[in-house]
SESE-212404 format. One record per residue (C-alpha): x, y, z; residue number from 1; residue in three letters. Coordinates in steps of 0.05 Angstrom, whole numbers. Layout:
<atoms>
ATOM      c1      c2      c3    n  res
ATOM       X       Y       Z  NUM  Ala
...
</atoms>
This chain:
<atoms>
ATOM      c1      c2      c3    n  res
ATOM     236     719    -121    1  Unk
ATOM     190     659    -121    2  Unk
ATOM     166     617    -183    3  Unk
ATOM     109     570    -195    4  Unk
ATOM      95     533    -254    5  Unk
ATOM      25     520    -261    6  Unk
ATOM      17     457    -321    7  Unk
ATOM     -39     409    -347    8  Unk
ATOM     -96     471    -343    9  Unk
ATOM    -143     495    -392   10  Unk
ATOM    -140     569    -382   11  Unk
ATOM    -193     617    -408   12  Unk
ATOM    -146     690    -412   13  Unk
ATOM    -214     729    -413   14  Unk
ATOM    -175     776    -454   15  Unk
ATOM    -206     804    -523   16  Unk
ATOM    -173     760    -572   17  Unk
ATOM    -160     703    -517   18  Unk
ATOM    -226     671    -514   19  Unk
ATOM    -245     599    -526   20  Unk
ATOM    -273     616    -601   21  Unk
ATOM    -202     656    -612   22  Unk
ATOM    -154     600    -601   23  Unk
ATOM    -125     549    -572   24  Unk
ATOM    -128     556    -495   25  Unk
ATOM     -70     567    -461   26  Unk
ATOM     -45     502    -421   27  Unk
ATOM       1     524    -371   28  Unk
ATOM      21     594    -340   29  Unk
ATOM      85     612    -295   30  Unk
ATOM      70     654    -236   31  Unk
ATOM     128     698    -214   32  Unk
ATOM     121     738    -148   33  Unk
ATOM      52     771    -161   34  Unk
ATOM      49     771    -228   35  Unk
ATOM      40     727    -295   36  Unk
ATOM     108     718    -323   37  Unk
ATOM      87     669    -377   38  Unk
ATOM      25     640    -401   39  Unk
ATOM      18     584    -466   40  Unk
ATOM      39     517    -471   41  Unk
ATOM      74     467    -421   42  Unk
ATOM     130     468    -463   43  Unk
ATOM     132     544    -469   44  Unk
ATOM     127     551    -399   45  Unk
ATOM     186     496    -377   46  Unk
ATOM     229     531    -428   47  Unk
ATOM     208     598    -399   48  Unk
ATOM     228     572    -326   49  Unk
ATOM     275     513    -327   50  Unk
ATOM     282     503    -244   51  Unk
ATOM     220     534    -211   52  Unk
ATOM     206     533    -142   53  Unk
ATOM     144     496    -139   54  Unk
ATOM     106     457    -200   55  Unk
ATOM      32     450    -196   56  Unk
ATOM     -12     402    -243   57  Unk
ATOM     -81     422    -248   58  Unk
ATOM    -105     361    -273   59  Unk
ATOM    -133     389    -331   60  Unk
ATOM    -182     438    -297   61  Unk
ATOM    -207     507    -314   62  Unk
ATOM    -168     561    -296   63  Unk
ATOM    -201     629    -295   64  Unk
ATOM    -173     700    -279   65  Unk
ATOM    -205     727    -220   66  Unk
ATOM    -273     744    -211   67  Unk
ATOM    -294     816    -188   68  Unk
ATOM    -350     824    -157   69  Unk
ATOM    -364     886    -181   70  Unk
ATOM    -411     910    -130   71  Unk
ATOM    -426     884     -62   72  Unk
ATOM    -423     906       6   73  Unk
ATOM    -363     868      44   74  Unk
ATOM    -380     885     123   75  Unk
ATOM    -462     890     110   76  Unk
ATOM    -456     813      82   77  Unk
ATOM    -408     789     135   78  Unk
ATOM    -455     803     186   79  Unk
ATOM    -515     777     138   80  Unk
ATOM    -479     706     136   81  Unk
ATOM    -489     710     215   82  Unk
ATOM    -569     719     209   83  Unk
ATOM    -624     679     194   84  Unk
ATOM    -638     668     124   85  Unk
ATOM    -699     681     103   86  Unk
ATOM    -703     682      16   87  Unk
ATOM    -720     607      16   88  Unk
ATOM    -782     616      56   89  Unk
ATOM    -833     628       4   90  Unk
ATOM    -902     643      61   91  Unk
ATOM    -912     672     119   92  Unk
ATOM    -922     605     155   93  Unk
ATOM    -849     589     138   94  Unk
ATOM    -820     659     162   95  Unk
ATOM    -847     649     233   96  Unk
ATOM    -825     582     229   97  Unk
ATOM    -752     605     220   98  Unk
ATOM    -751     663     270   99  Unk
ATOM    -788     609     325  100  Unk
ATOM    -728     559     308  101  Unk
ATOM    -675     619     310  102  Unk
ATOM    -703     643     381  103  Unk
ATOM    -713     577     410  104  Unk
ATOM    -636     559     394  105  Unk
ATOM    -602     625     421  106  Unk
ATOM    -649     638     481  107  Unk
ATOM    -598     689     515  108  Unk
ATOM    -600     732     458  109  Unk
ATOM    -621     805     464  110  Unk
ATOM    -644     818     397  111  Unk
ATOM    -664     777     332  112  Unk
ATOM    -644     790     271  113  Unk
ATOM    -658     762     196  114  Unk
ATOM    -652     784     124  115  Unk
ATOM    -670     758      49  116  Unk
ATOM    -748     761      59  117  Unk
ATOM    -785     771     -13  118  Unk
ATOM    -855     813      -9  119  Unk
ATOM    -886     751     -51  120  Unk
ATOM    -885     716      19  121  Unk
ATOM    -924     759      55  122  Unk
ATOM   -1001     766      48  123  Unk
ATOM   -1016     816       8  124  Unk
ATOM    -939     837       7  125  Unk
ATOM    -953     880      67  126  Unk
ATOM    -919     856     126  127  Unk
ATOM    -925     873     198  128  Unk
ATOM    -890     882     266  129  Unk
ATOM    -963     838     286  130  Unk
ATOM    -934     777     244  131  Unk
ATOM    -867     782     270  132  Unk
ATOM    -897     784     349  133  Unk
ATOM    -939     721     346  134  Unk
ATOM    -876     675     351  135  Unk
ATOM    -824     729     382  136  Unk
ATOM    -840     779     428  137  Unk
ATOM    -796     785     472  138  Unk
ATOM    -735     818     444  139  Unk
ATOM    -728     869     385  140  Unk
ATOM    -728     825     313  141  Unk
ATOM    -697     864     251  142  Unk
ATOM    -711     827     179  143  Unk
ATOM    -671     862     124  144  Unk
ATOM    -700     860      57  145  Unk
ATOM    -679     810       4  146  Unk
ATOM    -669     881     -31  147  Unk
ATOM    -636     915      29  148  Unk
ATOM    -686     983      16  149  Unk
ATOM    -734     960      72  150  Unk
ATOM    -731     941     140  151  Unk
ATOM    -791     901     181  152  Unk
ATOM    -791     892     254  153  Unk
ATOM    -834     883     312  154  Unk
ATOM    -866     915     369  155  Unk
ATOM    -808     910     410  156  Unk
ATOM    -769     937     362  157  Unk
ATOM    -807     997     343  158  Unk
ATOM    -800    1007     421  159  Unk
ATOM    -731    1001     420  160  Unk
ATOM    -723    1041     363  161  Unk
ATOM    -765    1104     391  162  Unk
ATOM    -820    1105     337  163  Unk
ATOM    -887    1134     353  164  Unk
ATOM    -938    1154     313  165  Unk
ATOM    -913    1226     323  166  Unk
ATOM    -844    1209     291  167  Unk
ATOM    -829    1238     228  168  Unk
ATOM    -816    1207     171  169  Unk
ATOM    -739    1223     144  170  Unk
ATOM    -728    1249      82  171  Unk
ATOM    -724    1207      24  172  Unk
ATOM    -755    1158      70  173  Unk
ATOM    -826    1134      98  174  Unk
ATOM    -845    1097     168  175  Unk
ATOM    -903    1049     154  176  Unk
ATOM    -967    1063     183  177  Unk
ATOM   -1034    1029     194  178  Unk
ATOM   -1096    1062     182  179  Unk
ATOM   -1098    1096     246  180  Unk
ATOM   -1032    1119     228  181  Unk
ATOM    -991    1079     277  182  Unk
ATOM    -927    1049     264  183  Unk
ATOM    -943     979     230  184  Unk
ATOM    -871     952     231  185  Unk
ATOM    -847     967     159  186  Unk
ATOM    -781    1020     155  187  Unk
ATOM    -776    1043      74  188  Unk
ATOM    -705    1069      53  189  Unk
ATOM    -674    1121      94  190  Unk
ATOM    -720    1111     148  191  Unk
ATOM    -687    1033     157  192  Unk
ATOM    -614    1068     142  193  Unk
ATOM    -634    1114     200  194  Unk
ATOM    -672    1081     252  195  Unk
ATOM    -650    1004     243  196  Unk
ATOM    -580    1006     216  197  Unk
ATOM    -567    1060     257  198  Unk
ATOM    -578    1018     310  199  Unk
ATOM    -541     956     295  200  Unk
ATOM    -485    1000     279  201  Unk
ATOM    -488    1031     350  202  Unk
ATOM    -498     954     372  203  Unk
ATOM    -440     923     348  204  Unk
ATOM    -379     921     366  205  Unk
ATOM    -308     919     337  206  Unk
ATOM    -301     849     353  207  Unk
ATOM    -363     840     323  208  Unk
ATOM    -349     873     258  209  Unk
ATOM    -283     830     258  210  Unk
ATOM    -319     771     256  211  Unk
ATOM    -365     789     205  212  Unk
ATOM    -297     815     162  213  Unk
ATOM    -264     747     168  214  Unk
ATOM    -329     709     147  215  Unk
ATOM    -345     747      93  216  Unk
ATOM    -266     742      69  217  Unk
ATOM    -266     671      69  218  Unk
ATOM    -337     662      36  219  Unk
ATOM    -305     699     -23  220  Unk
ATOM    -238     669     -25  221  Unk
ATOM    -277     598     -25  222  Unk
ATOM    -323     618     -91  223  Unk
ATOM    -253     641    -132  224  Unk
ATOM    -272     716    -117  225  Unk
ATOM    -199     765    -117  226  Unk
ATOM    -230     819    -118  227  Unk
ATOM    -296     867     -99  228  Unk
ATOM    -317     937    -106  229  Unk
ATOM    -355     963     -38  230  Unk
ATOM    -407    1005     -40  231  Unk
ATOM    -440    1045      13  232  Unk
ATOM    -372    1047      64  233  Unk
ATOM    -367    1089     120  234  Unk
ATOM    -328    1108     177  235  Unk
ATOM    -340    1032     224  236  Unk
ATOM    -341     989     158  237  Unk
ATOM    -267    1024     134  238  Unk
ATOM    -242    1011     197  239  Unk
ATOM    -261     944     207  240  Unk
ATOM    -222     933     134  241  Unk
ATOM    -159     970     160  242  Unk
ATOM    -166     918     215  243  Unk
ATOM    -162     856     178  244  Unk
ATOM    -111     882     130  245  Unk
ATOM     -61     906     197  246  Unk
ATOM     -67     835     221  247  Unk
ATOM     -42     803     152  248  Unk
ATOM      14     859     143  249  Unk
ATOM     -15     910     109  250  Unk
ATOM     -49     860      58  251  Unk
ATOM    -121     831      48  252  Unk
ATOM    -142     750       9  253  Unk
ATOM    -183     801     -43  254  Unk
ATOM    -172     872     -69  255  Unk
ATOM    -224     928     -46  256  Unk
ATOM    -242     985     -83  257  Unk
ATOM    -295    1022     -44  258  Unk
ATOM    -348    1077     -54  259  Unk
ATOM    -353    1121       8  260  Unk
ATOM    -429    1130      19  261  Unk
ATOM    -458    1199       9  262  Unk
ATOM    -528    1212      36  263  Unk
ATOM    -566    1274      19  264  Unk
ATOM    -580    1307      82  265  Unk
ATOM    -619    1373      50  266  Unk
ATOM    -559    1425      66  267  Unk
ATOM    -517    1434       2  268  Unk
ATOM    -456    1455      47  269  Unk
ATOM    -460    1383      86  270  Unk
ATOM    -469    1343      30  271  Unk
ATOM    -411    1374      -7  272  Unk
ATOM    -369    1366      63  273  Unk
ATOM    -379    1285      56  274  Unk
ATOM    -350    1292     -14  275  Unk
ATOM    -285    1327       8  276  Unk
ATOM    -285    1264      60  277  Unk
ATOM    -281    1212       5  278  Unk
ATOM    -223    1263     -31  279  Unk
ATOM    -188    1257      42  280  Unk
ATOM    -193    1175      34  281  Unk
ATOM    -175    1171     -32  282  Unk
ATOM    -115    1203     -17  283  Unk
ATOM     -98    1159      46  284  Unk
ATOM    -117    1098      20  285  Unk
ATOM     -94    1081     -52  286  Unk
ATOM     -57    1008     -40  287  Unk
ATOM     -76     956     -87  288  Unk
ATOM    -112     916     -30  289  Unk
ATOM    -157     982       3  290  Unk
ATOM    -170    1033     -38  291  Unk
ATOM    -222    1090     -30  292  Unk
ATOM    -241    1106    -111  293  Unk
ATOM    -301    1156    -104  294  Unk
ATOM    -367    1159     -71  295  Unk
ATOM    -432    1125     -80  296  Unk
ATOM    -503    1160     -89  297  Unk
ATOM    -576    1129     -73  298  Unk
ATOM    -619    1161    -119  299  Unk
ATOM    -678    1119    -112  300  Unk
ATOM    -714    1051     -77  301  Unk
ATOM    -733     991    -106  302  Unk
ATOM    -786     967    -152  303  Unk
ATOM    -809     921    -110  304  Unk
ATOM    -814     967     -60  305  Unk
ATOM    -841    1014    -101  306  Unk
ATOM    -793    1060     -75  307  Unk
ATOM    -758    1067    -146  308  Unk
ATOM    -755    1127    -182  309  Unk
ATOM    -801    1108    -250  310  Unk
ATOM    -823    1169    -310  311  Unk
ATOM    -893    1131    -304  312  Unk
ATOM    -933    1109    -244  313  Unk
ATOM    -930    1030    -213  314  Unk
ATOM    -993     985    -222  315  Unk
ATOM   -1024    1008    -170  316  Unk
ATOM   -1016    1084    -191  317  Unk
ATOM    -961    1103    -137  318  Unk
ATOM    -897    1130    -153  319  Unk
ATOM    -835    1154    -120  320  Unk
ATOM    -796    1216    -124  321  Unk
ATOM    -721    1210    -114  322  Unk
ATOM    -683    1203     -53  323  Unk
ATOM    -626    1258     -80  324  Unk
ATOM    -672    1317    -112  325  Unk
ATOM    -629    1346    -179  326  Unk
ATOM    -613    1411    -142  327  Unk
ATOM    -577    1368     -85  328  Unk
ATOM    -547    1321    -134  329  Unk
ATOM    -518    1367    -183  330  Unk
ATOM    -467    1407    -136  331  Unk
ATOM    -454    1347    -112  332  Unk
ATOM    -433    1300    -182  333  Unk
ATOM    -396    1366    -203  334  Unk
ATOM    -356    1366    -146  335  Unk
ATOM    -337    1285    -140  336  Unk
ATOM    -319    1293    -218  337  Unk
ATOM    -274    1346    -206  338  Unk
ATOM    -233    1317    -142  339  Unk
ATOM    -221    1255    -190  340  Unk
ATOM    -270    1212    -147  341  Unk
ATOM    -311    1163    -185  342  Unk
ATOM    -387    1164    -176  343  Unk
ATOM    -428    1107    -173  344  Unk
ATOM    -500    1119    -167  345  Unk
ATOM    -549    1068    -159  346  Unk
ATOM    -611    1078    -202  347  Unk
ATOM    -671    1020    -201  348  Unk
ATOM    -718    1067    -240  349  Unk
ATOM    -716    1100    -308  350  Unk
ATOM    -730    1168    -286  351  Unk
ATOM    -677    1163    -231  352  Unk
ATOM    -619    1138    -283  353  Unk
ATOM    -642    1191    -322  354  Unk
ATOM    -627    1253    -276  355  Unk
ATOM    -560    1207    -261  356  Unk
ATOM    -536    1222    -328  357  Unk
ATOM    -558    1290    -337  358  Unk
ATOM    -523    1304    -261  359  Unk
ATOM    -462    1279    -303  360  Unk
ATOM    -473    1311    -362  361  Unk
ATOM    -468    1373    -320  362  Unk
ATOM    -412    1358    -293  363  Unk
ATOM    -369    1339    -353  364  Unk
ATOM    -401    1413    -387  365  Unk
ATOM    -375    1438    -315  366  Unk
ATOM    -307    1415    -304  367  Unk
ATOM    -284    1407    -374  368  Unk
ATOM    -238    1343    -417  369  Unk
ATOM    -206    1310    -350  370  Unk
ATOM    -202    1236    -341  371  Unk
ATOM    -259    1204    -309  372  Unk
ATOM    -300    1133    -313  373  Unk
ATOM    -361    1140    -278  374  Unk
ATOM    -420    1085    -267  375  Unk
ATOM    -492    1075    -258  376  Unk
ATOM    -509    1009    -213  377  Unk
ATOM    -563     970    -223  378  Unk
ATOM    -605     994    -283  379  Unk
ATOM    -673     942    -277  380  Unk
ATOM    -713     988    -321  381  Unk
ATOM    -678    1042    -362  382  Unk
ATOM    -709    1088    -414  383  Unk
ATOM    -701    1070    -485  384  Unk
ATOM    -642    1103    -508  385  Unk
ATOM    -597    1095    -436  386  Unk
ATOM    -545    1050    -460  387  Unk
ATOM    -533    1087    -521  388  Unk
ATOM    -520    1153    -478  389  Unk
ATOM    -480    1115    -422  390  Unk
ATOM    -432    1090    -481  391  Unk
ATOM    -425    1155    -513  392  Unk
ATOM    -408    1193    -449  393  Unk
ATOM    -359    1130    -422  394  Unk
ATOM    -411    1114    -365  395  Unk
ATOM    -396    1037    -341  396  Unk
ATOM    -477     991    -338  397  Unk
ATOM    -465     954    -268  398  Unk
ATOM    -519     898    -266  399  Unk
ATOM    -527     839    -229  400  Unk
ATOM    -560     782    -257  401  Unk
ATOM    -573     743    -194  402  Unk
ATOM    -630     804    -193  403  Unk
ATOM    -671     769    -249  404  Unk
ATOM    -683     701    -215  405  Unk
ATOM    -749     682    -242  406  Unk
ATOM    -754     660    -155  407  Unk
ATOM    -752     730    -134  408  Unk
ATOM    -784     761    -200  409  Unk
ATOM    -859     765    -176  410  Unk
ATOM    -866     827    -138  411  Unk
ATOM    -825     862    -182  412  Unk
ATOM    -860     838    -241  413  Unk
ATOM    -930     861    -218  414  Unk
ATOM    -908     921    -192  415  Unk
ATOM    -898     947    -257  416  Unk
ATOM    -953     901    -292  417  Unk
ATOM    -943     933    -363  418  Unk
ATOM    -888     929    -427  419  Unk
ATOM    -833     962    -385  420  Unk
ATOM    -833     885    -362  421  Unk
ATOM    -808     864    -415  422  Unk
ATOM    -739     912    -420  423  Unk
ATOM    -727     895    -348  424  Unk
ATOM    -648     869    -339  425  Unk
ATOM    -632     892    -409  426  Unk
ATOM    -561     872    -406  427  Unk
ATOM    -565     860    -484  428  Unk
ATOM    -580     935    -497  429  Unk
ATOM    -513     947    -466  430  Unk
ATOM    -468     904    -506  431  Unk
ATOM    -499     927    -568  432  Unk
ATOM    -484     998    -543  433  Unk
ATOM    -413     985    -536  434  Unk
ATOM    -419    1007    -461  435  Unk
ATOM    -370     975    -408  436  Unk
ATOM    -422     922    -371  437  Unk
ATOM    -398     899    -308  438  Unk
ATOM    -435     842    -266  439  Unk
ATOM    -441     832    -188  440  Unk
ATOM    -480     799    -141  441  Unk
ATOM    -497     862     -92  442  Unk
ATOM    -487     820     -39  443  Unk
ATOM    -519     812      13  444  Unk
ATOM    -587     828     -28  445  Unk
ATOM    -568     765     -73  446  Unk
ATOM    -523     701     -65  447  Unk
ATOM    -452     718     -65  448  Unk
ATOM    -427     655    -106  449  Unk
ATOM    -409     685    -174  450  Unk
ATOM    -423     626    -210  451  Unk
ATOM    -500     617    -202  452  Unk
ATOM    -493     695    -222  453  Unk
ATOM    -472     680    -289  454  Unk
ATOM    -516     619    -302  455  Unk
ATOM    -574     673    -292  456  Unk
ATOM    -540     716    -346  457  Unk
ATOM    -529     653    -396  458  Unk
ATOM    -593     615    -383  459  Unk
ATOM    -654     665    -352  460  Unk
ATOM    -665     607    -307  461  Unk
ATOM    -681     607    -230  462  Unk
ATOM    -600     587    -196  463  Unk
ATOM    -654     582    -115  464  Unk
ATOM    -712     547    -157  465  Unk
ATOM    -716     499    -219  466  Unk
ATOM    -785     502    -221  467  Unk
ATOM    -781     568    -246  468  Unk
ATOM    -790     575    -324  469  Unk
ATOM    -741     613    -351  470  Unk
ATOM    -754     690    -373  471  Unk
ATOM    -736     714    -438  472  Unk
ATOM    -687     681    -464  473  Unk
ATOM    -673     716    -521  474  Unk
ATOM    -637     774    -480  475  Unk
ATOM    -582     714    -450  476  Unk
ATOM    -516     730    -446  477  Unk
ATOM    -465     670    -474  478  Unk
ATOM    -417     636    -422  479  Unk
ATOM    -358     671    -451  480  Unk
ATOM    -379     744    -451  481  Unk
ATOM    -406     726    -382  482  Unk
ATOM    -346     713    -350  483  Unk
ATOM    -311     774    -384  484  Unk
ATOM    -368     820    -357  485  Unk
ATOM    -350     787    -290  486  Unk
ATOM    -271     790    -291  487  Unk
ATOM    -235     834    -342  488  Unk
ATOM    -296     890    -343  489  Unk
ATOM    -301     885    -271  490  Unk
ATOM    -232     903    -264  491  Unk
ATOM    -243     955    -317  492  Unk
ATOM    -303     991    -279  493  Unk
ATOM    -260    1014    -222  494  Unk
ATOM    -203    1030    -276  495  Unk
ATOM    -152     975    -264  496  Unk
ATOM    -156     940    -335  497  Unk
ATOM     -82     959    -346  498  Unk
ATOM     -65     904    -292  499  Unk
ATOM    -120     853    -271  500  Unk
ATOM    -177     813    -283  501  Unk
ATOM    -136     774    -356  502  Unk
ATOM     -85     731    -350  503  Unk
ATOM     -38     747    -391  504  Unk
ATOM      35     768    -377  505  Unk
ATOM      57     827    -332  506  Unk
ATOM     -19     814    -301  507  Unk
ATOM     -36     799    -228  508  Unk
ATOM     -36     728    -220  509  Unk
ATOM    -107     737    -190  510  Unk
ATOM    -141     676    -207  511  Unk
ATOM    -177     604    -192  512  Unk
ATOM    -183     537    -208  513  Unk
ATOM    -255     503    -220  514  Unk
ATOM    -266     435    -223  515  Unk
ATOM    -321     441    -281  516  Unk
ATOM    -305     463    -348  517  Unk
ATOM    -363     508    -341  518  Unk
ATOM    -343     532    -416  519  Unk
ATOM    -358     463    -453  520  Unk
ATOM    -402     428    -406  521  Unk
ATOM    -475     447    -403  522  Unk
ATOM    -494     517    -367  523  Unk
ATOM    -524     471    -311  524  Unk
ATOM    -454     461    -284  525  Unk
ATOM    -446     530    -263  526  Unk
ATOM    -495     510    -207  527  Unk
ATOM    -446     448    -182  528  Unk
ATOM    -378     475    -211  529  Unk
ATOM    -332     488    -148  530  Unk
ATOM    -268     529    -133  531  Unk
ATOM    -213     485    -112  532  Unk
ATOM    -159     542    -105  533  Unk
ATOM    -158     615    -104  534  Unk
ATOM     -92     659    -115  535  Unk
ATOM     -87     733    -103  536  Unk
ATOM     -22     767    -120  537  Unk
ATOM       2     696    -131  538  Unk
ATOM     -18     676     -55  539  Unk
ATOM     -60     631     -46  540  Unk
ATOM    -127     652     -11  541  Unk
ATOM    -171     588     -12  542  Unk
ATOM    -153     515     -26  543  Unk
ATOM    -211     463     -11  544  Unk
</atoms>
């Protein structure tokens, strides 16, 4: 048994009646093993543990419990931290630029690839594989979408890829076309997920997945994350995890709770197969460090895209219908719910998270009173009336601020071009409904650093560009309830508030140490605050 007095600390408990406007905050906390044996006062805590084995002062920094990121995908973002970044290139010009640069310094390569570009950058927010082919040619580029729905390459890449202008365009899924109806370079939801993804997943190796696991690892030990809930795993991505965690005996720097990714596939008895898949997981994998916890369900694009599921037409007077039709979806929801599997479906648009809670609905009128604690992810424009039915049927609200950057708010804004801008990112609406509200980054479509996140709640201001003005600010979220939304709810979305994401005793000691006291100083310092250690299980993961 090992014991480490942690003293001179100001710890925020990011419990209900342990927040700074409750009470005193705690000053020192004993870890024992793994968990919290005591947390209060220095002298509390050398009473508590006369002889430990190690002492730490803190030097009077914050101590916070560990943040969950509570939706993010932990392979996808690995391998994004190995690509050319592409969000802080704000024309066309500057793209090029960056792919040119990229090229010229890895000449050998055999294929190009990039991610983060916004549709504000491009003329006319209509890119093509033309654009990409005036400063690389000669090997297939891939750009992932600062939203991850969209995929634009180039001509080599289409060539790579197969795509003619006789290829069909997958369901729940559309191949851009010019006007003569050729491929122009632009790969909309399932179409990227089957064409592009497909092939960097057929690319890559397991050496190359292990790399991208131990990056992504230590990028999230290093920003005071414990913990992250995965969404959209599958067969190469869980076995890349099982990887890492076999070469650290059996244990992993963050706990992962993961969605196993279900894609409709038109054929009731397929899509019902993947579900008894996840059950299989679940069932195999249940340790606190990799756990399968239910699947996760696409039901529409992105409004920027305008790929999203909306009840009225975009400015332009498109729409989109949804990727998972409600005859495919219910059987499906039904099912998950009664296996004990939670589902997590991601709905942008109000008609799609909608039919998400009349799919559960159905289910809960289906299988009867069992225990359950479902979700909805992402939410950007909800019908009036959502949060309210969310809270009364126990759904959790998974948002990400990091989403509403005023930097990347543009396209999405005149997409929609009407009042429906104005109850975008509602995270208010949720609170007042008494709904669980969880907050993640979905990483890779956003900055991973959990910090910046939660400025965006508290302030409505741009964390990539001051020069932003702030968007309504009357629909901010305080520091405090921030950081709860970020730990302790977290935790809670994937059921685990009986033992992480506070600190208080019999708790994980999951938590970090920031150099800031991001609670009393202004909400700027959540842009320069820094982790300076990060324990899991009372290990410690990071320590700069």
């Amino acid at each position: 048994m090992t014991t480490t007095l942690y003293s001179n600390a100001r710890v925020f408990q990011g419990t209900a009646s342990g927040t700074a406007a409750d009470a005193p905050a705690p000053t020192a906390f004993v870890v024992r093993d793994e968990v919290f044996a005591f947390v209060g006062d220095e002298a509390g805590a050398r009473a508590f543990t006369a002889h430990p084995d190690a002492t730490l002062d803190l030097g009077g920094q914050l101590v916070l419990p560990g943040i969950t990121d509570a939706h993010t995908h932990l392979v996808m973002m690995g391998e994004a931290l190995g690509q050319v970044g592409l969000t802080d290139a704000r024309n066309l010009g500057e793209i090029q630029r960056l792919l040119a640069e990229a090229r010229a310094a890895d000449p050998d390569a055999r294929v190009l690839r990039g991610r983060g570009w916004l549709f504000d950058s491009i003329p006319s927010g209509a890119p093509t594989a033309a654009m990409i082919d005036e400063v690389v040619a000669d090997v297939p580029v891939y750009l992932d979408a600062n939203d991850y729905h969209s995929c634009w390459v180039n001509t080599a890449a289409l060539r790579e890829l197969g795509i003619t202008r006789d290829t069909p365009d997958p369901s729940g899924g559309r191949i851009g076309r010019d006007a003569d109806g050729e491929p122009d370079g632009m790969l909309f939801e399932t179409a990227a997920v089957e064409y592009a993804w497909a092939q960097r997943d057929a690319a890559m190796t397991d050496a190359d997945r292990d790399v991208a696991v131990e990056r992504v690892l230590a990028a999230y030990s290093a920003v005071g994350v414990t913990g992250v809930v995965d969404m959209a795993l599958n067969e190469v991505a869980l076995d890349a995890l099982r990887r890492a965690a076999d070469r650290r005996g059996g244990t992993l720097p963050l706990r992962v709770a993961a969605h196993w990714l279900v894609s409709n596939t038109d054929d009731d008895a397929q899509n019902l197969s993947q579900v008894d898949r996840a059950g299989e997981l679940s069932a195999r994998h249940a340790s606190p460090w990799l756990r399968v916890v239910g699947i996760k369900l696409i039901l529409d694009g992105t409004i920027d895209a305008c790929t999203a599921a909306m009840s009225t037409p975009y400015a332009d007077g498109s729409n989109a219908d949804a990727i998972w039709p409600a005859d495919r979806l219910f059987p499906v929801v039904a099912a998950a719910d009664a296996a004990g599997l939670q589902i997590a479906m991601h709905a942008i648009g109000d008609a799609a998270s909608s039919m998400a809670l009349d799919a559960l609905e159905h289910a809960f009128e289906a299988n009867g009173d069992i225990p359950r604690r479902h979700r909805i992810e992402h939410l950007e424009y909800a019908a009036p009336g959502t949060a309210e039915r969310m809270a009364a049927l126990g759904v959790t609200a998974s948002m990400q601020p990091v989403h509403a950057d005023p930097a990347v708010l543009g396209n999405w804004i005149a997409q929609l071009d009407d009042d429906r801008v104005e109850r975008g990112f509602a995270w208010h609406e949720y609170e007042d409904a008494q709904a669980t509200l969880a907050f993640s980054t979905d990483a890779p479509t956003a900055p991973y650093g959990p910090l910046a996140n939660l400025y965006i709640a508290a302030t409505r201001e741009s964390a990539l560009d001051p020069s932003y003005s702030a968007a309504r600010l009357d629909r901010t979220v305080p520091i405090e309830r921030a950081l709860l939304h970020a730990t302790r709810d977290a935790a809670t979305s994937v059921g685990d508030a009986s033992w992480r994401g506070e600190i208080r005793e019999g708790s994980a000691a999951d938590f970090a140490v920031v150099d800031t006291d991001v609670l009393t100083e202004p909400a700027a310092s959540l842009l320069t605050a820094r982790t300076v250690l990060t324990v899991v299980g009372g290990r410690v993961a990071f320590e700069a």
